[in-house]
N, C-alpha and C positions, 0 to 999 in steps of 0.2 A: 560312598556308594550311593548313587541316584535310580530312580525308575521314572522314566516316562511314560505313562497313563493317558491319552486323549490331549483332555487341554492343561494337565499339570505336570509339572517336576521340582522334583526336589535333587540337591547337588551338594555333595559334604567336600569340601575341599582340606585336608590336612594340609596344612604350610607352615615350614618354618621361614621365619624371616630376618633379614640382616638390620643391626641400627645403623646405617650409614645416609649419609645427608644427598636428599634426590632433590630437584626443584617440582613441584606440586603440576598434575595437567588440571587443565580448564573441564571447567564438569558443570551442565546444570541442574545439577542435582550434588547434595554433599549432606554426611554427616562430620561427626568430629574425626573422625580415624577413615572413612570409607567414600571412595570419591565414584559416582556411577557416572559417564557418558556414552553417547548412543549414535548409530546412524540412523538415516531414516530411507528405507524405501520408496521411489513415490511411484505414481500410476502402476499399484498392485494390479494385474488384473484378476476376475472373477472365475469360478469354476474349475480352477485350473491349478496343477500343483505349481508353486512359486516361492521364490526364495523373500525374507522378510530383510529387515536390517537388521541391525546387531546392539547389543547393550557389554559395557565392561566394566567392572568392579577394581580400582585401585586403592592400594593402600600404603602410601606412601613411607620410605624404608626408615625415614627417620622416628616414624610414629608405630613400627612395627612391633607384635613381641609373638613369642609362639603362641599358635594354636591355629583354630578352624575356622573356617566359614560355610554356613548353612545356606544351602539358594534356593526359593521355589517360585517359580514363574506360574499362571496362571492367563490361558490365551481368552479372550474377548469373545463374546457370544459371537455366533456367525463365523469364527473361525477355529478349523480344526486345524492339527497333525496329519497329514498328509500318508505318513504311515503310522496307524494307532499303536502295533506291537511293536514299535523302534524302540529300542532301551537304551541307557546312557550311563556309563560308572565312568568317574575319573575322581582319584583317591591320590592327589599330587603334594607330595612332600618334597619341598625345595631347602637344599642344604645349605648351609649360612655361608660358606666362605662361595656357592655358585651363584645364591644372591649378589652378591656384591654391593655395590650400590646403587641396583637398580630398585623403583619400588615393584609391587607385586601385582601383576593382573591379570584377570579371569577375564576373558570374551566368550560371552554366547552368542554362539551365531546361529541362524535362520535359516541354513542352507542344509545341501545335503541329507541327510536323513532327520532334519529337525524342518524341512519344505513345510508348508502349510498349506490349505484351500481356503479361500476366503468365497464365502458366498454373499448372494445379493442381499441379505438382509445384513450382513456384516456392515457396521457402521463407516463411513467415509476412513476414520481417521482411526489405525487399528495401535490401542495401546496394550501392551501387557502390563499385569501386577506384578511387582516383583518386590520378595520380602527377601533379606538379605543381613543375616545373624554373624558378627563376629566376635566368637569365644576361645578365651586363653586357656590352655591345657590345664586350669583347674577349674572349670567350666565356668567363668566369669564372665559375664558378658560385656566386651569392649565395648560396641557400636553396633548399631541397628540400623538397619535403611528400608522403607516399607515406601510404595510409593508407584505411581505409571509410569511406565516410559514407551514415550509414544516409537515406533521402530517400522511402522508403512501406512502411506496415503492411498485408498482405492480411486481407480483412474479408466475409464471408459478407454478401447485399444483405437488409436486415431494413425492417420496412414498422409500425412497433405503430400502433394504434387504441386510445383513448382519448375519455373521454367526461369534463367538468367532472362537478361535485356536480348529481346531479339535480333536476331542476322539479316543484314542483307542480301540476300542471294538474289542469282541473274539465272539463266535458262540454260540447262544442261545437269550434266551431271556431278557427283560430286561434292554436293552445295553442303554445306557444316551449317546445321543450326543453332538455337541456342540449346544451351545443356539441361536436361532435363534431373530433377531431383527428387526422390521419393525419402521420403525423412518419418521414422515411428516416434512414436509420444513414450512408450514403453519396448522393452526386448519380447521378441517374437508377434509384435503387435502384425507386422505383415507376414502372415502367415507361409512355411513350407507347400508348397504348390498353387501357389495362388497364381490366377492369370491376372493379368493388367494388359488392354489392348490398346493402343495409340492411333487414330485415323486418321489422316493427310483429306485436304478436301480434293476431290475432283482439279485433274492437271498435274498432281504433284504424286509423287511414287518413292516408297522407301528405296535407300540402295541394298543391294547385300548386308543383314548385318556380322559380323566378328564376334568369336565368341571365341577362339582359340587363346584366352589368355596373356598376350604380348598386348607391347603397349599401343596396338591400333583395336586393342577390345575394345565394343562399346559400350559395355557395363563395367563402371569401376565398380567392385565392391567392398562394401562398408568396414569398418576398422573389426567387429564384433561377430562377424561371421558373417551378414545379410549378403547374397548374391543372387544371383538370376543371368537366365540365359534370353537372346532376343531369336525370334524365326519371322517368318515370310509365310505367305497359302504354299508357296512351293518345297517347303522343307519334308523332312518328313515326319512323322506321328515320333511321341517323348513320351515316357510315363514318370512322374514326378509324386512323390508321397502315394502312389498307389494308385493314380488317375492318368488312365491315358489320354492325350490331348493332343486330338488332330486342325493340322491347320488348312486342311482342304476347307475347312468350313471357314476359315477368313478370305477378304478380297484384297486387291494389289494394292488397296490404300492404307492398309493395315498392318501394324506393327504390334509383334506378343510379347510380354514379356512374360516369362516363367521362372517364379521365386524357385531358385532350385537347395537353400540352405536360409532358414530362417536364425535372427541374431540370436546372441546369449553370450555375457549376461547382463548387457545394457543395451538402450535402445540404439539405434543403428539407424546409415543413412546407405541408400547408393546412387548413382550417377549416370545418364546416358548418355552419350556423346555418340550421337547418330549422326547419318546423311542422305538428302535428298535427292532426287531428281525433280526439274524442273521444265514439263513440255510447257512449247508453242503455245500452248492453248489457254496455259495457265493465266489466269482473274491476278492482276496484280492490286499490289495491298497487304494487310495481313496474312499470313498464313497461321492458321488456328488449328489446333489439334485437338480430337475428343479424345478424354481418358475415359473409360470404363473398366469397370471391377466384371470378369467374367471367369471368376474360377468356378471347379465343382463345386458340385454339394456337398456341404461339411466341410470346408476351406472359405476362409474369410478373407480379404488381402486387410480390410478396412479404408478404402479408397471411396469415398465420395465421387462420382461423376463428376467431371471438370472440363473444363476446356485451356488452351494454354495456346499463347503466342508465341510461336516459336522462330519465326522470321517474316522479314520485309517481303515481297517480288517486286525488285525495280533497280535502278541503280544504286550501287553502294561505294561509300566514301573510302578513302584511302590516304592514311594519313602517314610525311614520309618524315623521317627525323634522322639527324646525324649525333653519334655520343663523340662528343670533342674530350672525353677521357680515355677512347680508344684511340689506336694510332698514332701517327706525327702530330705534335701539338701546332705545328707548323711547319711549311715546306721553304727552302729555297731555293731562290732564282739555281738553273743552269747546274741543276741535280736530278739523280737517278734512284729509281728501288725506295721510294717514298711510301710507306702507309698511309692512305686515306682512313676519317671517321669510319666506324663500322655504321651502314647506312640501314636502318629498319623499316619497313612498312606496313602497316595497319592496318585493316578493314572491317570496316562493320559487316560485311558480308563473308565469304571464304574466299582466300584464294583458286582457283580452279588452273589444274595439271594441263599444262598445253599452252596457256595464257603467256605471253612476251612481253620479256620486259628490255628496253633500250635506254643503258645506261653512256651519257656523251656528255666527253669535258668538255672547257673549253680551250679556245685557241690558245696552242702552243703549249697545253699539255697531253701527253699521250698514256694509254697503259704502256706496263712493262711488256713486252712480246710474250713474258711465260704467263701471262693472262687469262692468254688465247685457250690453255687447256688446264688450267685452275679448276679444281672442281668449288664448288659453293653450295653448301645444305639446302637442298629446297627445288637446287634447280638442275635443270640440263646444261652445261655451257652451250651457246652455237659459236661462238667464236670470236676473234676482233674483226670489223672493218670500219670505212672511214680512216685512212692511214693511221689506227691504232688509236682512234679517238672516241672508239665508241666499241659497246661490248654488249651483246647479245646475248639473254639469259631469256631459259623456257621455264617454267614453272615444272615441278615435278614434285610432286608425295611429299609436301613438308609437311615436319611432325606437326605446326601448331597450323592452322589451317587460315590462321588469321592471322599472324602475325611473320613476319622474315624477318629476318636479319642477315646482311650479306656484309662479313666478313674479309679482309686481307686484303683488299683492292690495292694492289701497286701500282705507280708512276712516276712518269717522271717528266721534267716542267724544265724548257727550252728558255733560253736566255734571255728570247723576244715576246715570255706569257706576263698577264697582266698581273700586275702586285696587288693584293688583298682578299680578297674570300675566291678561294675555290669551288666553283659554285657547280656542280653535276648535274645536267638534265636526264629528264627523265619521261619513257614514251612507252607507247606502244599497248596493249591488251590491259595492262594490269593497271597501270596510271600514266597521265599527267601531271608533268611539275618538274620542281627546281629542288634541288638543297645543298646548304653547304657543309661542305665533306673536309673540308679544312682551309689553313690562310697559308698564302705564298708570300713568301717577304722576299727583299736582297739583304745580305747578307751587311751592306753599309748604303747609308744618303751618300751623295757625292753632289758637293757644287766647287764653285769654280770662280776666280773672279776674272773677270774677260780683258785682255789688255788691249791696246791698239798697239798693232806692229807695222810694219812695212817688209818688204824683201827686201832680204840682204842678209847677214848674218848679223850670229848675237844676238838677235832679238826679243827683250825678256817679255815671257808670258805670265797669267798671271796664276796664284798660289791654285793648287787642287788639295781639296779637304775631304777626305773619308772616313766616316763615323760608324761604325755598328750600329747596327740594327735592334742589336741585343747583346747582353753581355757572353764572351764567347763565341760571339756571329765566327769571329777570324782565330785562328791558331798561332803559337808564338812561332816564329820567321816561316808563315806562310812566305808564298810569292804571288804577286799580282804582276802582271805583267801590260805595259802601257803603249800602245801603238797610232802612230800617228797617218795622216792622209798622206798621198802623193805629194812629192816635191817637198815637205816638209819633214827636218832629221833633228835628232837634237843635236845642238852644239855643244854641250857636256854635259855629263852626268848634275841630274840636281840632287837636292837636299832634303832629307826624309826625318822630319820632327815623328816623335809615338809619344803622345800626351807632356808635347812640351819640352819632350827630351830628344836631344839627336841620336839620331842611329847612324854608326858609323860606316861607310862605306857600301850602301842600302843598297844606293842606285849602281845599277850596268848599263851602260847604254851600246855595249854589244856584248850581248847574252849568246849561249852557245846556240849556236844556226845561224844568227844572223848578223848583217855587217850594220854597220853604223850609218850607213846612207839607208838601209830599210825602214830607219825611223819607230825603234824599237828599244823599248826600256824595262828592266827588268828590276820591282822591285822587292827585296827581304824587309819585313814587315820589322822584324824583330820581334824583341819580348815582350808580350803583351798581360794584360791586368785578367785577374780570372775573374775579378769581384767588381766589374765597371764596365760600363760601356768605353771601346778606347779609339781615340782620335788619331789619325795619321795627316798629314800635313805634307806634303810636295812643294818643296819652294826650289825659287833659284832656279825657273824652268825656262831654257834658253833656248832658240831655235834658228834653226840655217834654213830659210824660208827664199823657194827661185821663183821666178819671172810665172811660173802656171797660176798662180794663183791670183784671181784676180780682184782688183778693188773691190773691197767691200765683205770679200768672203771670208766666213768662219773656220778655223782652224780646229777641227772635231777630233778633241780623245776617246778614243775607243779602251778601254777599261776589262782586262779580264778576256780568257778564250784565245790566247796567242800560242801557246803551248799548252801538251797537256798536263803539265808539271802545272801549270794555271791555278790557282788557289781560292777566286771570283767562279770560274767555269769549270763546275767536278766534271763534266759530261763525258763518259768513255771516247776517245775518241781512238780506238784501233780501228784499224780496217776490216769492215764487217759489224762492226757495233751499230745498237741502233740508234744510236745517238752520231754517228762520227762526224754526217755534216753539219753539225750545231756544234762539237766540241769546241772548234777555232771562232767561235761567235763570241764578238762583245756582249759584257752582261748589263753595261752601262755608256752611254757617251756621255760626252760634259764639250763646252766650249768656253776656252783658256784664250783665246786671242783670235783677233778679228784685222786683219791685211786692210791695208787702205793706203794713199800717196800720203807723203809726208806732209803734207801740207794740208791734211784734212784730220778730224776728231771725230770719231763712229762712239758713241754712246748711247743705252739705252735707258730708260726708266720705265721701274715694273710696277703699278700702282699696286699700293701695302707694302711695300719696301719704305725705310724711313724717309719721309720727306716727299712724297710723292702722293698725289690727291686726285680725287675727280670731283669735277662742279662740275654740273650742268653739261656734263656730257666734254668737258675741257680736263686734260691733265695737267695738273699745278704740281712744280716742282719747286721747293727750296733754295731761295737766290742761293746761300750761301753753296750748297749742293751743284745747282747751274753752273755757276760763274767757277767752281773748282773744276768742272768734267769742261767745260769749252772755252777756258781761257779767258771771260769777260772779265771786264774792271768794272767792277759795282760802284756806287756810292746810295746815301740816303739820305733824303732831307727831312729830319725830324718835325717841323714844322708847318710843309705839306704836305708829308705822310708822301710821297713819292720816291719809288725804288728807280735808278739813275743805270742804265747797262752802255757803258760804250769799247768799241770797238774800233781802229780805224778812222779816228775822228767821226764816226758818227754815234751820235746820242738818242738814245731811244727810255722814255719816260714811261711808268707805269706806276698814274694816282690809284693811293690803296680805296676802294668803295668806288672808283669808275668806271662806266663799262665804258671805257676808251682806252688807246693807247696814244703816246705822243713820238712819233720819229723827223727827230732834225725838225722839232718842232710843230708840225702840222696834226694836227689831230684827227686819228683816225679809229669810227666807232667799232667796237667788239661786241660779242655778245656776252664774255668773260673776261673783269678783270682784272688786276691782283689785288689780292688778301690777303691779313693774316690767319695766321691756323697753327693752333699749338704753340702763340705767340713767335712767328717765324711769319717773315716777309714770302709769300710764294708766288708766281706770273705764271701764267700759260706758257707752256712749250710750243706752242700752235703758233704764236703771236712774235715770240723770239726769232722762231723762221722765220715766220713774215720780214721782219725787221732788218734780220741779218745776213740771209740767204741758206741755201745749204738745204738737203732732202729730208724728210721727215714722213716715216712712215709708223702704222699701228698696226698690233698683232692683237687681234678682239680676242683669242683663245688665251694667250696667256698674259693679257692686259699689260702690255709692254709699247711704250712709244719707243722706236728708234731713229736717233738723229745724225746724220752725218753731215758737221759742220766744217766750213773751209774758216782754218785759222788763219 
């Protein structure tokens, strides 16, 4: 049984205790048997009832035996009990098998009917004495603990205001500034009905503020209770803690705040998430805001007068990004119903409702059609135009005011759009700019090695190779489907290697619909590698080649898009899809053989292909390479370092390190001419014409000589 008197107590605790083994808590403080730890209060403040920290007495179960403990606390000059007649008995006898093995502890705490006043003479740092007697039921005294424990720091009531990184806002309404922050040092330090008024300079006008609670409030309030309401001059009169408070007596520049629940029982912060209006008239630059403390009498907020930057007035940045872990990680060629990145945009300033934003791909990709009425958080759709290349979005009431994100973008990407970054521009009110929203691939490389044919039949063209892309690009017995130019059919079915193995009976060279003069090949991929990139191989490609075709022309496979069983070209292609006139499109061409008179050789050289060089603005090709593709007889005189080409009984010389050449002897100067390179004898192709006759032309875009030599 205890009594609490002013600044003393005394506290008999009866306990019994269990011997069972507990691990020991951290104390700083300790005797042999009796372990005291303590919180500590800080920023107590003065005059006023408040709660202290706390102190607790353990006594660890293994070191336990029955009996008492005697407790008498002793409070510090300068602070009393808050209620002097508060009385306190606890007479707790704990029964051995409820013990268990926990050890045993008494908390006093500071709260509630045990509140204190701490006045101004009370020292900074408020300790209590606390003596602390433990005796065994034959009054023996186990352990003693006599000693302060410090349990609250006195602390001045401080209130700062704070403002994030300021916004750029532009002119109108609307405008989101930066966030404002009111933050206590202690609970209750911002006092129940305090005002706090916020003033915009001349030009600038608060909007309506929100006070209804949902998440377009614009007070959030604090974890511990702290809230407040915001008004206008035009609202009407509030009574708060007892004070009525009219805002007739504010002007249009001015913004209230009214603490309408002060915190408890720790300090507390809240939040405002305003917005401005911005006239014509308004001084660009800073926009600064005065805070002042103007509650009633006998209400403190504790606000220091301040000023706060709370936005730019001018133009404001906008920054646009794509998450490449949203959506398709990639699109391809001659597909539909594609995911685009989800494409974000940032600003230092706010968004503003009504602003237009023009989202456009590019060439030869479109949205999907159900685009058109997609909704998107943030905005208005206006709709597709631009033959579906471009999507028109109005700004509308997004939740973050500076940030979007615009989600689900579908399309789809026509046989003839460009391979690698799908790159979205971007126009109109809100920004300019580019970003890229994802990559376009084909689904395999295709090259080709080009033969020389003539018309007539039988005539074999050369191998076509198609590789993935990625592993998976193609499915096992996809169909790819192969179609060749006018006048030219295949003469049989060719031969279809899948990583080196044949697949048997691949090719159709008349597939259902079409005859075998359409010039149409149909082929089953077969079983393909799930864990590899996989190679397809077309050999054995023969053609029945007539009289239209004339010297010199290339004979173009068109690759995918023949049907729409087509396995290269997904594209819907029913009647009425938006895709139907692109379904039947090649996804790739290639050229497999080049028509010319029997009596003539069409070869090109691509410089960076093996053997092929440029000097000085000359393409050097590899005798050995030369003299295979157009029939010459080489020879070489080790001695004079001269490569020997004849043809026809005539002899055409070319000394290595001279710029000459020698034909049938007579020397004629060049400005390049041959050398070795990569120890390999090479001559100008330029200089070969000359020599031997025959056309010779260059393609500057894909650095290719081609020569057409009469054998």
């Amino acid at each position: 049984m205890s009594k609490i008197r002013n600044k003393r107590i005394s506290l008999l605790l009866a306990i019994v205790f269990a011997l069972t083994l507990v691990l020991p808590m951290g104390s700083a403080f300790a005797a042999d048997y009796m372990k005291v730890t303590k919180a500590v209060k800080e920023n107590v403040p003065e005059d006023q009832a408040t709660d202290l920290g706390w102190f607790k007495i353990t006594i660890e179960n293994e070191d336990a035996v029955d009996g008492w403990i005697y407790l008498d606390v002793q409070l510090p000059d300068g602070v009393e009990f808050t209620d002097e007649e508060t009385s306190r008995s606890d007479n707790d006898q704990v029964d051995t098998s409820t013990l268990g093995t926990d050890d045993y502890t008494y908390t006093f705490n500071f709260t509630g009917s045990n509140q204190v006043t701490v006045e101004d003479s009370a020292a900074d740092d408020i300790e209590v004495e606390v003596t602390a007697k433990y005796v065994d039921t034959y009054g023996n005294l186990i352990d003693k603990f006599e000693g302060s424990v410090l349990v609250g720091t006195k602390g001045d009531a401080e209130v700062s205001v704070t403002a994030d990184d300021p916004k750029s806002v532009t002119m109108g309404e609307g405008k989101a500034i930066a966030e404002i922050t009111l933050e206590e040092n202690f609970a209750g330090a911002l006092e129940q009905g305090s005002v706090v008024v916020f003033t915009l300079p001349d030009g600038f006008k608060w909007d309506d503020p929100v006070n209804d609670g949902t998440s377009d409030d614009w007070v959030d309030a604090g974890t511990y209770g702290l809230d407040g309401d915001l008004y206008r001059n035009d609202d009407n009169d509030v009574t708060v803690a007892g004070n009525t408070i009219s805002f007739a007596d504010y002007d249009d520049e001015d913004l209230i705040l009214v603490v309408t629940n002060a915190s408890s029982p720790l300090a507390d912060k809240l939040t405002i998430n305003a917005k401005i209006t911005v006239y014509p008239d308004a001084d660009e630059g800073d926009v600064t805001v005065e805070v002042v403390d103007d509650s009633p009498s006998g209400i403190d907020s504790n606000i220091d007068d301040t000023e706060l930057t709370v936005a730019i007035y001018g133009e404001s940045d906008v920054t646009v990004t794509a998450d490449e872990d949203t959506g398709d990680e990639y699109i391809y060629l001659a597909t539909e119903d594609n995911t685009l990145w989800d494409i974000t945009l940032e600003t230092s300033g706010s968004f503003t409702d009504g602003d237009d934003l023009i989202l456009e791909l590019p060439k030869g990709v479109e949205f999907m059609e159900s685009m058109g009425g997609a909704t998107f958080s943030g905005f208005t759709n206006k709709g597709l135009f631009n033959s579906n290349r471009s999507l028109w979005l109005q700004i509308n009431s997004p939740s973050d005011p500076d940030e979007i994100t615009i989600s689900g973008l579908e399309v789809g990407v026509k046989p003839d759009a460009e391979v690698g970054d799908l790159v979205v521009e971007l126009s109109g009110d809100v920004c300019e700019g580019s970003v890229v929203a994802s990559e376009i691939k084909s689904r395999v490389t295709v090259s080709a090695e080009k033969a020389n044919v003539v018309v007539g039949l039988e005539q074999l063209a050369g191998d076509i190779t198609l590789v993935e892309t990625e592993e998976d690009a193609l499915s096992d017995n996809d169909v790819i489907y192969l179609s060749l130019p006018s006048g030219v059919s295949f003469a049989s079915a060719p031969t279809v290697y899948v990583n080196d193995e044949e697949v048997e009976d691949a090719a159709d060279i008349e597939p259902s619909g079409y005859d075998e003069e359409d010039g149409v090949c149909e082929i089953n991929v077969g079983d393909l590698k799930s864990n590899k990139v996989d190679t397809i191989v077309i050999t054995d490609i023969k053609y029945n080649i007539d009289s239209r075709f004339a010297d010199g022309e290339e004979v173009v496979v068109s690759i995918g898009g023949e049907a729409i069983a087509d396995d290269l070209n997904q594209l819907d292609g029913a009647t009425g899809a938006q895709f139907e006139d692109e379904a039947d499109d090649a996804v790739v061409e290639v050229v497999n053989a080049v028509v010319g008179a029997a009596n003539k050789a069409r070869v090109s050289f691509t410089v960076g292909d093996e053997g092929v060089y440029v000097q000085n603005g000359r393409t050097l090709v590899q005798v050995n390479l030369l003299c295979d593709e157009l029939g010459l007889v080489k020879t070489w005189d080790s001695a004079t370092q001269t490569a020997y080409f004849v043809q026809a009984g005539k002899v055409v010389a070319f000394p290595i390190g001279e710029k000459a050449v020698y034909i049938s002897g007579i020397k004629v100067p060049v400005d390049q001419g041959a050398e070795i390179i990569n120890g390999s004898t090479c001559v100008p192709v330029r200089y070969i014409q000359m020599a031997f006759g025959g056309d010779l032309s260059w393609d500057g875009d894909t650095q290719t000589a081609t020569f057409v030599f009469n054998k």
